[in-house]
N, C-alpha and C positions, 0 to 999 in steps of 0.2 A: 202644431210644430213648435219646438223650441227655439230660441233668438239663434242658436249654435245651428240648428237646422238649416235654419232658413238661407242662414251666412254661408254657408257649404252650398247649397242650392246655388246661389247668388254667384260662388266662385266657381261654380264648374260650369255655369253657365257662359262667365267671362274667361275662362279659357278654351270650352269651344269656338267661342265667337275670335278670339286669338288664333286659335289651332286655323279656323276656315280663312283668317286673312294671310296667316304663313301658308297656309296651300295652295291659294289663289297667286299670291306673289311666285312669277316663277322666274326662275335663274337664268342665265345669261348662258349658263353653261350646258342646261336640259330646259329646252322652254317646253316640255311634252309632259313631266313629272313636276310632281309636287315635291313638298317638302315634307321627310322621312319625321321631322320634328312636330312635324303639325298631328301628325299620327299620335305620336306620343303624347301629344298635348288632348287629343283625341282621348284615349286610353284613360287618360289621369282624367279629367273630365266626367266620365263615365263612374270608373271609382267614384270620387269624390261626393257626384250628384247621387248612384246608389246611398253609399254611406249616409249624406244627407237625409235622404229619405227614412232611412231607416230598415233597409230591403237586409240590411246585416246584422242586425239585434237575433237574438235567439229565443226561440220562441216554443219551449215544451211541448208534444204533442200529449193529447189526452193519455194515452199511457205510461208516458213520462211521468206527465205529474200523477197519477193514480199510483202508480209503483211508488213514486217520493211521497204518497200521504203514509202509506202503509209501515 
């Protein structure tokens, strides 16, 4: 994994951990629900930790590249 990798890992882990304490905090106005924001923080999270990994890079299948050698 590259230093940019790892940094992405690192931040979407800190924004889940963010997202789970905005969901836990609950309002005064609906103490039964969460917070719609922690979802989204959720969401970005996931992105971010994929991207990290590298689950988005592109990656030729064998007849891909056999058709590009030709």
């Amino acid at each position: 994994m590259t230093t940019t990798q790892v940094i992405e890992v690192v931040a979407a882990a800190a924004l889940f951990a963010l997202g789970v304490w905005q969901y836990r905090r609950r309002s005064a106005e609906d103490p039964n629900h969460g917070s719609q924001g922690a979802v989204i923080l959720f969401v970005i999270a996931a992105l971010i930790a994929m991207h990290g990994l590298g689950l988005f890079q592109y990656r030729p299948s064998a007849l891909e590249r056999a058709a590009a050698a030709q």
